[in-house]
C-alpha positions in Angstrom: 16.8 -5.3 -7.8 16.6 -7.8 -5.0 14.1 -8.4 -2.9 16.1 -6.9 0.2 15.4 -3.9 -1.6 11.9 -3.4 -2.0 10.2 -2.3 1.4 6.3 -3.0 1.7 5.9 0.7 1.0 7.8 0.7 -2.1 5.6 -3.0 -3.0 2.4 -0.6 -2.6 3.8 2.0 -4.7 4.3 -0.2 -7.6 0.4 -0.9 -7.6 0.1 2.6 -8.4 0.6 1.7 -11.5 -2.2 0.1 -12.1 -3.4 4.0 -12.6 -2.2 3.9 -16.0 -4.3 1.2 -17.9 -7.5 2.5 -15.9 -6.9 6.2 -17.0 -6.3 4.5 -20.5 -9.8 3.0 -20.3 -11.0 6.0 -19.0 -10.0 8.5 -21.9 -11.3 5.6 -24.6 -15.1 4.9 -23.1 -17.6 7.5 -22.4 -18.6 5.8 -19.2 -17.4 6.5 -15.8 -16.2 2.9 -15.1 -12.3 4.1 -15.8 -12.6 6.8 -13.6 -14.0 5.3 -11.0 -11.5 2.1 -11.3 -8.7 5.2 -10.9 -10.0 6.5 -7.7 -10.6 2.8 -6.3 -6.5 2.5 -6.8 -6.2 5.4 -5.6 -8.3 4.3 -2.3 -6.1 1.4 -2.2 -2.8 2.2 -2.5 -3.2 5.2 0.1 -4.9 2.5 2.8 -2.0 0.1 2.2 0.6 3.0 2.2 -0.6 3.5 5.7 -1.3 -0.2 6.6 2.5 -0.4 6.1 4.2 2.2 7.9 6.7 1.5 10.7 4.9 0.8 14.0 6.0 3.3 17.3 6.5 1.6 20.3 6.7 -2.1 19.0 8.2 -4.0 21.8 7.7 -7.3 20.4 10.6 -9.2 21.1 12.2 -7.0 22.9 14.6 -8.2 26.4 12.3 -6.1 28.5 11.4 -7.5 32.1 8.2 -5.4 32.7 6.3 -8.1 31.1 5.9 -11.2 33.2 4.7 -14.8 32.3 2.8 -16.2 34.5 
């Protein structure tokens, strides 16, 4: 897989991952530290699943001559 490939998106969705060892830890320890850890991934990936999506109306570098340098 090249880098070409992998979108941001698809980068964030790979942390999700990180789910496994901390439901791992979770199941083995009687605390609520694994759990917790699970929903802080959780909290993460879905903040930088929507940091990442395509922006509307991005005219940055666009040709357009409604902006004017002054």
């Amino acid at each position: 897989m090249t880098t070409s490939l992998l979108t941001p998106r698809h980068g964030a969705a790979l942390g999700l991952l990180a789910i496994i060892p901390a439901l791992v830890y979770a199941i083995g320890r009687p605390s609520l530290a694994g759990y917790v850890a699970a929903v802080n991934i959780v909290i993460i990936f879905g903040s930088l699943y929507i940091a990442m999506q395509p922006v509307e109306g991005d005219l940055h570098g666009s040709d357009d001559d409604s902006h004017e340098s002054t």
